[in-house]
KEDO-607681 format. One record per residue (C-alpha): x, y, z; residue number from 0; residue in three letters. Coordinates in steps of 0.5 Angstrom, whole numbers, m for minus. Example, Ala and Ser with C-alpha at 12.3 -4.5 7.8 and 13.67 -1.06 7.14 Angstrom:
<atoms>
px,py,pz,k,r
25,m9,16,0,ALA
27,m2,14,1,SER
</atoms>
This chain:
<atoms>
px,py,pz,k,r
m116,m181,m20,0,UNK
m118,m181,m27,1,UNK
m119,m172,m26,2,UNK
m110,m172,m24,3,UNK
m110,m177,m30,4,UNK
m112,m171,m35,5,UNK
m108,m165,m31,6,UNK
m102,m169,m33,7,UNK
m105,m169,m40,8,UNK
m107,m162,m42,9,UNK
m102,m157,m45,10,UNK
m98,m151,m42,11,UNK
m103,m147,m43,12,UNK
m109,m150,m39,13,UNK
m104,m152,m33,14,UNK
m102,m144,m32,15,UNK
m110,m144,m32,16,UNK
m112,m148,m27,17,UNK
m106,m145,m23,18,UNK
m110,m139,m24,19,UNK
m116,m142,m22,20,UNK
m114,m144,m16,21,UNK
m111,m139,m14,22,UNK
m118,m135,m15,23,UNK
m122,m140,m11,24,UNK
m116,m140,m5,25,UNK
m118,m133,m5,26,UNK
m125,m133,m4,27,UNK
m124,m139,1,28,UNK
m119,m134,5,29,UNK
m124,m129,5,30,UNK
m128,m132,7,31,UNK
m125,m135,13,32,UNK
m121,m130,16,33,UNK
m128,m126,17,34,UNK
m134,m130,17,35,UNK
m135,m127,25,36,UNK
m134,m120,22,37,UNK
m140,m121,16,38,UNK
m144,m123,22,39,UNK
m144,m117,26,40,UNK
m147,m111,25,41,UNK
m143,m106,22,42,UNK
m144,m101,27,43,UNK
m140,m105,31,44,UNK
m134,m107,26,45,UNK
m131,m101,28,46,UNK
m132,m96,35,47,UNK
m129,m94,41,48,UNK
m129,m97,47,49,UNK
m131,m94,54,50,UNK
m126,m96,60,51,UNK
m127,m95,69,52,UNK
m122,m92,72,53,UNK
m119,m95,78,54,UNK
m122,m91,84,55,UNK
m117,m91,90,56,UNK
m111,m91,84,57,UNK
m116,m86,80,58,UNK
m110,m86,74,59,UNK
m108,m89,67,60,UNK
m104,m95,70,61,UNK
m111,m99,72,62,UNK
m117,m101,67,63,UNK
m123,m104,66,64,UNK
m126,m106,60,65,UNK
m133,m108,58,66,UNK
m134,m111,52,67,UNK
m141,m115,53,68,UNK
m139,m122,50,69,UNK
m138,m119,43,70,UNK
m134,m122,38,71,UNK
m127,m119,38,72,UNK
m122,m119,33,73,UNK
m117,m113,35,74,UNK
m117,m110,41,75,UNK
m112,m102,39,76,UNK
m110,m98,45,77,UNK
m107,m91,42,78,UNK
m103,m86,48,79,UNK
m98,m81,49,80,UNK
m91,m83,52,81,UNK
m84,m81,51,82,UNK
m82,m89,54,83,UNK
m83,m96,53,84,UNK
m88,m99,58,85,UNK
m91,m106,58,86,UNK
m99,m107,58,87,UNK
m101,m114,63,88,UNK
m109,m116,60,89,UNK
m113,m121,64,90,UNK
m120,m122,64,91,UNK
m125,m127,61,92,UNK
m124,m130,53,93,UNK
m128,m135,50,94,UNK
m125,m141,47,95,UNK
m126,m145,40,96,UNK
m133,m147,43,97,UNK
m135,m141,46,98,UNK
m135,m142,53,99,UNK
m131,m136,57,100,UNK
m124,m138,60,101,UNK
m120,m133,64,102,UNK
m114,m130,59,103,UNK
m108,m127,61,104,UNK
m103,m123,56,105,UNK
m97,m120,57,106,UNK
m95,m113,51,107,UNK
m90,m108,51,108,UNK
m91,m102,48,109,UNK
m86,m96,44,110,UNK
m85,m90,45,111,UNK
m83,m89,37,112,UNK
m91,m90,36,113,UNK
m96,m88,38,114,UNK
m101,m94,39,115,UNK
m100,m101,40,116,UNK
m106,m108,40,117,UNK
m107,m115,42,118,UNK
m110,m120,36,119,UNK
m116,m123,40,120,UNK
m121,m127,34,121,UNK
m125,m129,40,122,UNK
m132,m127,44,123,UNK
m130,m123,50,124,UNK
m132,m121,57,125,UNK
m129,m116,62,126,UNK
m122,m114,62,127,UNK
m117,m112,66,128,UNK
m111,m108,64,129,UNK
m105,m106,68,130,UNK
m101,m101,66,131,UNK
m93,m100,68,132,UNK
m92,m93,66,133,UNK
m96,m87,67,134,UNK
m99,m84,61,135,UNK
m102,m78,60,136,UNK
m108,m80,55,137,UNK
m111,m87,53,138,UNK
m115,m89,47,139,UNK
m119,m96,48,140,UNK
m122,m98,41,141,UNK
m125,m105,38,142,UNK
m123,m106,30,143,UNK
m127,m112,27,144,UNK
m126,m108,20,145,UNK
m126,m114,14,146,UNK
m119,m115,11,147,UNK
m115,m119,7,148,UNK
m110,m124,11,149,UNK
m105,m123,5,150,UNK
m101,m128,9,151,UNK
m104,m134,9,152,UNK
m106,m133,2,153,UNK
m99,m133,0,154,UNK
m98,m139,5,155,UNK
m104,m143,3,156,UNK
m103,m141,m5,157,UNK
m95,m143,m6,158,UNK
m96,m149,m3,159,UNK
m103,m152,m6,160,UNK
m100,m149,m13,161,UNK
m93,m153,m11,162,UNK
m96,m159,m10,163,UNK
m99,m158,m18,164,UNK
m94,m156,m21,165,UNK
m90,m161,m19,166,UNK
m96,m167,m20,167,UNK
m97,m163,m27,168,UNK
m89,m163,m30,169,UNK
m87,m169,m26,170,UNK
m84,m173,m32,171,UNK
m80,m166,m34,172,UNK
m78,m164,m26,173,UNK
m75,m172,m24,174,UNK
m70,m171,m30,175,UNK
m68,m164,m29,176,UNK
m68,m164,m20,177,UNK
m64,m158,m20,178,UNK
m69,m154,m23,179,UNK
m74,m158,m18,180,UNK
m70,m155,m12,181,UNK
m70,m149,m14,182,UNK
m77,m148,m15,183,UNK
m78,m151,m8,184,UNK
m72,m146,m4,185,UNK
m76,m140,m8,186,UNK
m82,m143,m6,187,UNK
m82,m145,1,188,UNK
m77,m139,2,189,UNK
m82,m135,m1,190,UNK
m87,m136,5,191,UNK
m81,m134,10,192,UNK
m81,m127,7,193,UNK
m89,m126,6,194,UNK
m90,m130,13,195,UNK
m84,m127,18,196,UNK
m83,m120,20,197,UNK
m79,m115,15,198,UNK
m75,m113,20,199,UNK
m68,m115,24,200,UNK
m68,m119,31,201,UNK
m72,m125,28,202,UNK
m66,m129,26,203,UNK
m60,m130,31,204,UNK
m55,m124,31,205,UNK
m58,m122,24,206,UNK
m58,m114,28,207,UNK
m50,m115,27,208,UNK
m51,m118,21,209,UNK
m56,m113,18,210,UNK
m50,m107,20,211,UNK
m45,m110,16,212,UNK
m50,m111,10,213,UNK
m52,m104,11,214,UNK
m44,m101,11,215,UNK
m44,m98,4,216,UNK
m51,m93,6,217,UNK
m47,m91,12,218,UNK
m42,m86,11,219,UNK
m42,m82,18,220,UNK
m42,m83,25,221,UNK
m50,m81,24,222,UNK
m53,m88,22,223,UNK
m62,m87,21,224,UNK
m67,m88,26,225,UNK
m69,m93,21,226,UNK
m63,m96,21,227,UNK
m62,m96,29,228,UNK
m69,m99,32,229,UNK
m67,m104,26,230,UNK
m60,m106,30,231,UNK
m62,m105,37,232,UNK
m69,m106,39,233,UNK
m69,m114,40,234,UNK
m75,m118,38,235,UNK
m79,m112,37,236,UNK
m84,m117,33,237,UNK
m86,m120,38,238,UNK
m90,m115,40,239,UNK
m93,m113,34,240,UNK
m100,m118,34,241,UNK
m104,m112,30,242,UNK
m104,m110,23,243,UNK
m105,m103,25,244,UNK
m98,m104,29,245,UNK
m94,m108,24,246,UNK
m96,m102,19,247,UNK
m95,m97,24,248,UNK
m88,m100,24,249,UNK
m87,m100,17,250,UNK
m88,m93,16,251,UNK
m83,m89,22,252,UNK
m78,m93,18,253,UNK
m80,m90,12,254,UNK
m81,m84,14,255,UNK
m74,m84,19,256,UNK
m70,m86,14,257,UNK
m68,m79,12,258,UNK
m67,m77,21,259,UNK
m60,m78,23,260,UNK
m59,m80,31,261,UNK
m51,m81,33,262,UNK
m48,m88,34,263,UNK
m41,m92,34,264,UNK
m40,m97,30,265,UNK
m34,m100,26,266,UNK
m33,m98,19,267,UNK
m32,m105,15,268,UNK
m29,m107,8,269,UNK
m33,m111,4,270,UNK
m28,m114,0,271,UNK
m25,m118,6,272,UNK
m25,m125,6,273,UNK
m30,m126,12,274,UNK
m35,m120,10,275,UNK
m35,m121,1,276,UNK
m41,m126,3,277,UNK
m44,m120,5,278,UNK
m43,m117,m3,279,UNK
m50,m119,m5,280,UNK
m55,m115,1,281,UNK
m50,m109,1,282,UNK
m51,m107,m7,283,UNK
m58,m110,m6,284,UNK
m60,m104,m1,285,UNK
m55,m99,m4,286,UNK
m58,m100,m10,287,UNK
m64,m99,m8,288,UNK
m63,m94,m4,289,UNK
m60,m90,m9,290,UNK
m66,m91,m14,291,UNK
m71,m88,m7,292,UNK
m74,m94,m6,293,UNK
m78,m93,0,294,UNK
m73,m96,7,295,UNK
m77,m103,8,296,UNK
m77,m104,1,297,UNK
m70,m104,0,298,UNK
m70,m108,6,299,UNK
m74,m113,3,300,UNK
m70,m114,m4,301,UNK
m64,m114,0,302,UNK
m68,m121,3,303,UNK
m70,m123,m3,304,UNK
m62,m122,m6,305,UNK
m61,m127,0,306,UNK
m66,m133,m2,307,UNK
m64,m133,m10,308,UNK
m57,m134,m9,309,UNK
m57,m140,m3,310,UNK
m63,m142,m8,311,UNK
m59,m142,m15,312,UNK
m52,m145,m10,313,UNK
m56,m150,m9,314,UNK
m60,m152,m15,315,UNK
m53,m153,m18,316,UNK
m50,m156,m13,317,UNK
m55,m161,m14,318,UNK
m53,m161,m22,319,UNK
m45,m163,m20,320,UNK
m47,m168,m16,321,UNK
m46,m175,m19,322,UNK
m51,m178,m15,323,UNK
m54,m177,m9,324,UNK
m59,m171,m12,325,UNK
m65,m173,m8,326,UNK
m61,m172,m3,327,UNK
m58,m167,m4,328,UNK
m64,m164,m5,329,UNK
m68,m166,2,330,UNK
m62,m162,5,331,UNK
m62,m155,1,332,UNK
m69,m155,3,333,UNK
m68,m155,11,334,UNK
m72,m151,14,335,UNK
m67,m147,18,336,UNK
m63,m146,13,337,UNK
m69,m143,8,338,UNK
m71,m138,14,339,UNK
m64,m136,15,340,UNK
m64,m135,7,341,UNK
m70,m130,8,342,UNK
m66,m127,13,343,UNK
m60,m123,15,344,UNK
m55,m128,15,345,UNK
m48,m131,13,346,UNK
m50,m138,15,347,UNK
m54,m139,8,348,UNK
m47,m137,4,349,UNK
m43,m143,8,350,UNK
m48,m147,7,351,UNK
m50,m147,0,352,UNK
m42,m145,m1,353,UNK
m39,m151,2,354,UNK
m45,m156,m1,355,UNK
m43,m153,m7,356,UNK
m36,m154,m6,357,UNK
m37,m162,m4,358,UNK
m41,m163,m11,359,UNK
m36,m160,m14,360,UNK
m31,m164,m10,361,UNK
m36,m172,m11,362,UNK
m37,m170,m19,363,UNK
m29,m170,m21,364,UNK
m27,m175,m15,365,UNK
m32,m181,m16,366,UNK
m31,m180,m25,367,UNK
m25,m183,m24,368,UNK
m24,m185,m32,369,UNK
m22,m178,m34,370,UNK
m15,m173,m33,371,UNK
m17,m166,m28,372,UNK
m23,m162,m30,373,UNK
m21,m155,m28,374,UNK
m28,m153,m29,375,UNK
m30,m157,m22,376,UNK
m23,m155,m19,377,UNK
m24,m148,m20,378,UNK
m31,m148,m17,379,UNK
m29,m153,m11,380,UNK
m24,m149,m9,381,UNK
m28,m141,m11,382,UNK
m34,m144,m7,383,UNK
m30,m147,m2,384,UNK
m26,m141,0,385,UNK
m33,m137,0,386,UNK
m35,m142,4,387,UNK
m30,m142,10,388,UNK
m28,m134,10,389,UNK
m34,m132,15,390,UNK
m33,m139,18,391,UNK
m25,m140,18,392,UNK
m24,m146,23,393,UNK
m27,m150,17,394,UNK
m21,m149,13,395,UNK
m19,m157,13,396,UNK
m26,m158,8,397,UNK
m21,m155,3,398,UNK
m16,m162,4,399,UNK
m22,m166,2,400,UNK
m18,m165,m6,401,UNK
m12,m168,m4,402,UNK
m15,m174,m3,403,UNK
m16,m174,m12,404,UNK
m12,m181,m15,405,UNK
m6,m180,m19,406,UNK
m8,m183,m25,407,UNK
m13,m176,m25,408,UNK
m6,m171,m26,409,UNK
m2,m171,m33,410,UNK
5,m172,m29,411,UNK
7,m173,m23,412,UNK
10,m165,m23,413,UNK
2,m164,m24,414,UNK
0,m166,m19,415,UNK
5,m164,m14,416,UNK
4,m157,m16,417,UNK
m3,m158,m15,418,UNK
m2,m160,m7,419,UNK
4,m155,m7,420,UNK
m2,m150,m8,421,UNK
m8,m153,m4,422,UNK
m4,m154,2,423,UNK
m2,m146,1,424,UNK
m9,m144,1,425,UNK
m11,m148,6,426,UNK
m5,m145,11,427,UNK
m7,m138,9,428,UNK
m15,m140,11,429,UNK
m13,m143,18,430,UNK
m8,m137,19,431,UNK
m14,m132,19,432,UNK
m17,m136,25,433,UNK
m10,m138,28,434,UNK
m6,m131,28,435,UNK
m11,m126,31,436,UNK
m10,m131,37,437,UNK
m2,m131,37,438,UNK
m2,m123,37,439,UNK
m8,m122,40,440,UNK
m10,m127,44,441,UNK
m17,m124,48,442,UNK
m19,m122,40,443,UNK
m23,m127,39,444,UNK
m27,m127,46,445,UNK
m34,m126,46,446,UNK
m37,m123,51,447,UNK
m44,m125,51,448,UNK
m41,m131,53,449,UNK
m41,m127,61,450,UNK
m33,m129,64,451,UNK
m29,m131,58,452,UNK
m22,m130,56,453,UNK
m18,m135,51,454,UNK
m12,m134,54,455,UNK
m14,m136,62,456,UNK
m19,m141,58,457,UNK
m12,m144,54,458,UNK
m8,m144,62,459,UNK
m14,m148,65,460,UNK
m14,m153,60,461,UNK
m6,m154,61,462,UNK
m7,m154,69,463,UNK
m12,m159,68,464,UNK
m12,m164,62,465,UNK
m15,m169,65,466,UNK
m20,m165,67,467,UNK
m21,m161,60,468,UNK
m22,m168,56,469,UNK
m28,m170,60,470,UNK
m31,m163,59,471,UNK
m29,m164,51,472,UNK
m32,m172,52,473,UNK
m38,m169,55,474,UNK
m40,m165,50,475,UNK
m37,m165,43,476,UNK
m36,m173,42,477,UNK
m42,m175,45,478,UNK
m47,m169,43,479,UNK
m44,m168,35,480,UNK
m49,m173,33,481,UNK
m55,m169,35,482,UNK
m53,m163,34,483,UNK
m53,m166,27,484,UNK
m60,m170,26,485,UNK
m64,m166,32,486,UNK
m70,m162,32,487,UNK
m66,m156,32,488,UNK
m62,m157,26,489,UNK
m67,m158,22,490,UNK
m73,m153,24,491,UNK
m70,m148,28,492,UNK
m72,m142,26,493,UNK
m69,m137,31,494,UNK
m73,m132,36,495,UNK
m80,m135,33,496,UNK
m79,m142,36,497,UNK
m77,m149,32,498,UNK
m79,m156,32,499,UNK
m81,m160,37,500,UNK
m81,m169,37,501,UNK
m87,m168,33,502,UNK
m90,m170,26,503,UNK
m85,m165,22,504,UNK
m79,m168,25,505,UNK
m81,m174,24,506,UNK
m83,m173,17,507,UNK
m77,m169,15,508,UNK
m72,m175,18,509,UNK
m76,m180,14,510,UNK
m74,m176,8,511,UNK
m67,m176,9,512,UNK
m67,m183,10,513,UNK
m71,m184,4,514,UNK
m66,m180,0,515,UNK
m60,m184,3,516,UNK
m62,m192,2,517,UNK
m66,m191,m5,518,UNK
m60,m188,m8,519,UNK
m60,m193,m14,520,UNK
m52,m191,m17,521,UNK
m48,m192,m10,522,UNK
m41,m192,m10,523,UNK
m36,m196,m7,524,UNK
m30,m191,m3,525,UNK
m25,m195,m1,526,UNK
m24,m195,6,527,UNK
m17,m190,6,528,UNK
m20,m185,3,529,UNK
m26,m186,9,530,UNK
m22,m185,14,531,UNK
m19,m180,12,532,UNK
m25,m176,9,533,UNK
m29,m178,16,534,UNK
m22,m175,20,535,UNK
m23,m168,16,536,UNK
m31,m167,19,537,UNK
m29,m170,26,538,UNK
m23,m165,26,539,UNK
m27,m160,23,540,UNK
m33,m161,29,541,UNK
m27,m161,34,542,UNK
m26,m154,33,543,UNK
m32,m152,33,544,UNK
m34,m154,40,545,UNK
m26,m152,41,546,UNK
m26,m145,38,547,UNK
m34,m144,43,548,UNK
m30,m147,49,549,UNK
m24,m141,48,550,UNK
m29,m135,45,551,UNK
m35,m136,48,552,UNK
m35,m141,55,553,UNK
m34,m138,61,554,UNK
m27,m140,65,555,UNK
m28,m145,68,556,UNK
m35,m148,66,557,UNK
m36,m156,66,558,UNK
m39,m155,58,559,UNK
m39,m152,52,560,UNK
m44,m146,50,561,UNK
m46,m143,45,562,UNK
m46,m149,39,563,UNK
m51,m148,34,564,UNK
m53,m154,30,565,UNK
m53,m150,24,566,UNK
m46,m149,25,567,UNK
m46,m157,22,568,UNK
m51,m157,17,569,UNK
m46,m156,11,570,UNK
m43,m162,13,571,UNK
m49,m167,13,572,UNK
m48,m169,6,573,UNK
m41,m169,6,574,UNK
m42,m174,12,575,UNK
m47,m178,10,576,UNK
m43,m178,3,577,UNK
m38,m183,7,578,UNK
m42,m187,8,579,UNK
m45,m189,0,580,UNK
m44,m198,m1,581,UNK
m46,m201,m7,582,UNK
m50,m206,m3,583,UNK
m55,m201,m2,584,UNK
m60,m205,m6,585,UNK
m67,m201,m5,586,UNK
m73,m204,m9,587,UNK
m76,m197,m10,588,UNK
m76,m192,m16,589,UNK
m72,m186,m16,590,UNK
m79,m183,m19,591,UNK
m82,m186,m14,592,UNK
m77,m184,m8,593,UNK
m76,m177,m11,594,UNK
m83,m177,m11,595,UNK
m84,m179,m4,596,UNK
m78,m175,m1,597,UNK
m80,m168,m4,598,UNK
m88,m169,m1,599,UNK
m85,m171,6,600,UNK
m80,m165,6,601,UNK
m86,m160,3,602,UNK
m91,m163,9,603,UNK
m86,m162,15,604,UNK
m84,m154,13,605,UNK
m92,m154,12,606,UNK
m93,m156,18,607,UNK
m87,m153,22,608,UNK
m89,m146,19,609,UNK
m96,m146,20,610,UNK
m95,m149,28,611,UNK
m90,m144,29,612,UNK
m91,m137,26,613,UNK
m98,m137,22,614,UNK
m102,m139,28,615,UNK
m99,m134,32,616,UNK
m96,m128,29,617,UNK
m101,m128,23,618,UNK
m108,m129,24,619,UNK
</atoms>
C-alpha cells in the first residue's frame, strides 16, 4: 500500500517511466509465455515437414493420416493447389492442459484465393485424421512451432494493466475532469477491439454493406477490386484464419489485388444524403488514404481508427454537457458493443454517440432553468440529433424532447412559438424520410432477408385481424423492451465473435450501471408532466422499432417480430434512466469513490468478455 501511495507521489516524468517499465516486463513475460513449450524442443523440430498415409482403397487426397508422435504442436500448415473452396474435417488424438490425450475433432474450410490454410493446436498430438471435401491435386503437410511475438496479447495485456496505472496514478486530475477520463477509456478499450479482431469486413453485423457504402468515393466504375469484392462478399471469412500464416497470407492478396478489377453491381450512393453523411469520416479516411498509396488494409484500418476517435470524442463531450449524471453517462459510452461496433464498419456508433450527445445537450439547458435559451446547446441538440436520426428515421420523435423547454426560458412568447414552429418543422421533415418511401412506394423498404415479407400484405394482415396483431405486439414489443435494454446482448454482443453469457462480465457491468445511477450525489427532481411526456417519446419511439421490423423484416403472417437488436435501444438507456433521477436518492458513497468503483467494474467486465471471447479463441 505504502509502494501506491508513492506512485501518486512522484512527478509526471517518473510516472511515464514506469508505464515504460511496465510495458517492458509485459514484454518479457509475454515471450515467455506463449512459447515456452517452443524453447523446450529441439530446434530441428520448430519447423519440418510432415509425412502423410494415403487411404488404400481410396488411394487420393481426399483422406489422410498423420503421425505426429505426441510432439508438441503449435501450428499444424497445409499448403494445396486448387481453383474452389473446400473444407478440411481434422480428428484425432490432442492432449489436454495436463497432458492426457483426448479425442479431437475440428471443422476448416479452405480458399481458393490462397494457397494455404492451418489449425492453431498449442498442445501435445497423436494421430490425425484429415477428410478432405475436394479433390486436390497436391498436399503439403508441415509443423511451424517457430518462436513469435503474440503482438496481440501484448497490446491486451498492456493497454489494460497501463489503464489501471494511469488512472490510479492521475486519479485526483481524471475525477475532475471525467470527460477526459472516458475517452482514454473508449481509445483505450477501443484499441484492444482494432489490435485483437480481425481487419476485415464480416466481423460485425451487416458491416459488408457498411463498409461498400464507406468505400463509394474509391469506386468509380462497375469494376470494384478484388480486394474490395472478398471484403464485401466472403462471410465470416475469420473464422477460419486460426494461424498467423493464414492471417498474413490474407493481408497480402488484399494488398496485392488491390489494383486487379473483377466486375460487379452496385449502386452508386451520394454521401451527403442525410442517411449516408455519417459515413463522411470513413469515405475521406480510405480515400485519403488510398491517394497517398498507403498499402489496401492500412487504409482499412485508419478508416477504423477514424471510427473509434470520433464515437470516443462524441461521447467524452457528451459526458462534458451533462449537468449531472457523468459517471453514468460514462458506464454507458464505455459498453462494449458499442465500443466493438466504433472499431468496425458501422452507423450504430454514430447514432449512439449522436443522440447521447444530443440528450446532454438537451439535460444541460433543461435542467438550468435560471437562465434564457443557450443557442450553444440547441444548436448541438439539434445538429447531433438529426446526425443521430438520419441513418435511423423511425427516432424522429427524440427531436420533441426540446419542446418540453419551460417558458420562463424564451425571451417572448413570439420566441418561443417560432422556436416550436421550427422544431415541430424539423421533426416533420425527419419522420417524412421514413413515412413517404412507404406511401409511393410501399414494398421499398421491405428486406429480404427477413424470408416472405412484404409491407403492404404485412399492413392487410394487421387490418383483417386487430385483435390478433396486438397480442403479437403485446408479446414481443411491450413485454421484451425491457430486456432487450438491459441483456447480455445489449451490453457484450460483439456480433459474429460471440457476447456475453449470464456471467461475472455481465453481472460486473450491470453493477456498474446501477452504481452510477443511485450515487448520483446532484439528482434533480422532474416534475411528474414532463416524465410522462418524456417516457410517452422513448415508449413511441421503441414502438416503431418493433413496428418498422414487424413491416420490413417479419414474415407475413409470423406470431413474433424478427430482427430487433438490442442495439437498436442503447442510445436510449440514458435518456430512460434520466427520468427516473429524485432528489431522495440519498447514497453514502463519494463520488470519488463511485467513480472509482463504477470505472474498474466496467474495465473488469470487457477484460473479461474479450479475453473469453475473441483472445482465447482467435489469438492464441
Amino acid at each position: 500500500m505504502r509502494g501506491l501511495k508513492k506512485l501518486k507521489q512522484i512527478n509526471f516524468y517518473q510516472k511515464i517511466l514506469v508505464l515504460i517499465c511496465i510495458t517492458f516486463g509485459i514484454a518479457i513475460v509475454n515471450f515467455l509465455y506463449y512459447n515456452y513449450q517452443i524453447l523446450k524442443i529441439n530446434k530441428n523440430d520448430r519447423h519440418y515437414t510432415v509425412n502423410y498415409d494415403i487411404d488404400e482403397e481410396i488411394k487420393d487426397l481426399s483422406e489422410l493420416s498423420i503421425n505426429l508422435e505426441g510432439k508438441y504442436i503449435k501450428d499444424l500448415i497445409i499448403k494445396y493447389n486448387t481453383h474452389e473452396d473446400f473444407s478440411i474435417k481434422y480428428t484425432g488424438e490432442v492432449s489436454n492442459e495436463y497432458g492426457f490425450f483426448k479425442e479431437y475433432q475440428k471443422e476448416d474450410k479452405c480458399f481458393s484465393y490462397s494457397n494455404v490454410c492451418g489449425i492453431n493446436l498449442n498442445k501435445k498430438a497423436g494421430v490425425l485424421h484429415l477428410q478432405i471435401d475436394k479433390p486436390l491435386q497436391s498436399i503439403e503437410i508441415s509443423v511451424d512451432n517457430r518462436l513469435s511475438f503474440n503482438w496481440i496479447t501484448f497490446a491486451f495485456w498492456t493497454i489494460l494493466i497501463n489503464l489501471f496505472f494511469v488512472i490510479f496514478m492521475f486519479f485526483k486530475q481524471l475525477q475532475k475532469k471525467i470527460y477526459v477520463l472516458t475517452f482514454l477509456i473508449c481509445m483505450s478499450l477501443g484499441t484492444i477491439f482494432l489490435f485483437s479482431t480481425h481487419n476485415m469486413t464480416t466481423t460485425t453485423l451487416d458491416d459488408d454493406s457498411h463498409y461498400s457504402m464507406a468505400n463509394i468515393l474509391n469506386k468509380t466504375s462497375k469494376n470494384v477490386s478484388l480486394s474490395d469484392y472478398y471484403l464485401e462478399n466472403y462471410v465470416s471469412l475469420f473464422l477460419f484464419q486460426d494461424t498467423k500464416v493464414e492471417k498474413e497470407n490474407f493481408q497480402t492478396f488484399l494488398n496485392e489485388n488491390d489494383k486487379n478489377y473483377t466486375q460487379t453491381t452496385f449502386k452508386y450512393n451520394n454521401l451527403l444524403e442525410t442517411n449516408k453523411i455519417c459515413y463522411l469520416p470513413m469515405a475521406l479516411t480510405l480515400k485519403l488514404t488510398n491517394l497517398i498509396g498507403l498499402p489496401y488494409t492500412i487504409c482499412f484500418f485508419l478508416a477504423r481508427c477514424v471510427q473509434l476517435i470520433c464515437y470516443s470524442f462524441l461521447m467524452a463531450l457528451a459526458v462534458k454537457l451533462m449537468p449531472n449524471y457523468k459517471i453514468l453517462t460514462m458506464v454507458i459510452a464505455i459498453i462494449p458493443q458499442s465500443l466493438f461496433l466504433a472499431t468496425n464498419f458501422s452507423y450504430d456508433p454514430t447514432v449512439i454517440a449522436c443522440i447521447t450527445l444530443a440528450f446532454a445537450a438537451f439535460a444541460n439547458e433543461f435542467m438550468n432553468k435560471k437562465t434564457k435559451i443557450n443557442l450553444k446547446n440547441i444548436l448541438i441538440f439539434v445538429l447531433a440529433g438529426l446526425l443521430g436520426i438520419f441513418p435511423k428515421a423511425i427516432f424522429a420523435p427524440f427531436l420533441l424532447l426540446i419542446l418540453l423547454m419551460p417558458k420562463e426560458k424564451f425571451q417572448s412568447n413570439q420566441q418561443r412559438q417560432i422556436f416550436k414552429f421550427i422544431i415541430i418543422i424539423l421533426f416533420l421533415v425527419t419522420i417524412s424520410t421514413f413515412v413517404l418511401p412507404i406511401l409511393f412506394n410501399i414494398n421499398a423498404n421491405s428486406d429480404i432477408r427477413g424470408g416472405n415479407v412484404s409491407v403492404s400484405q404485412q399492413m392487410k394482415l394487421i387490418i383483417s385481424s386487430p385483435i390478433s396483431f396486438i397480442k403479437v405486439f403485446w408479446k414481443n414489443a411491450v413485454l421484451d423492451t425491457a430486456n432487450r435494454m438491459f441483456s447480455v446482448s445489449t451490453f457484450g454482443l460483439l456480433s459474429y465473435y460471440g457476447g456475453m453469457e449470464m456471467d461475472t462480465s455481465y453481472y460486473m457491468f450491470l453493477l456498474a450501471i446501477i452504481l452510477a445511477f443511485f450515487t448520483e450525489k446532484n439528482a434533480k427532481n422532474i416534475n411528474i408532466k414532463d416524465k410522462i411526456i418524456m417516457i410517452s417519446i422513448y415508449l413511441l419511439i421503441f414502438c416503431f422499432i418493433w413496428g418498422s421490423m414487424y413491416l420490413a423484416f417479419t414474415p407475413v403472417g409470423e406470431a413474433g417480430i424478427n430482427g430487433v437488436q438490442p442495439r437498436y435501444f442503447i442510445p436510449f438507456l440514458l435518456p430512460f434512466l434520466y427520468c427516473f433521477q429524485t432528489e431522495k436518492l440519498n447514497s453514502k458513497i463519494e463520488n470519488s469513490h463511485a467513480l472509482s468503483i463504477t470505472t474498474v467494474l466496467c474495465i473488469l467486465s470487457f477484460a473479461l468478455l474479450t479475453y473469453k471471447v475473441i483472445i482465447l479463441n482467435y489469438c492464441l
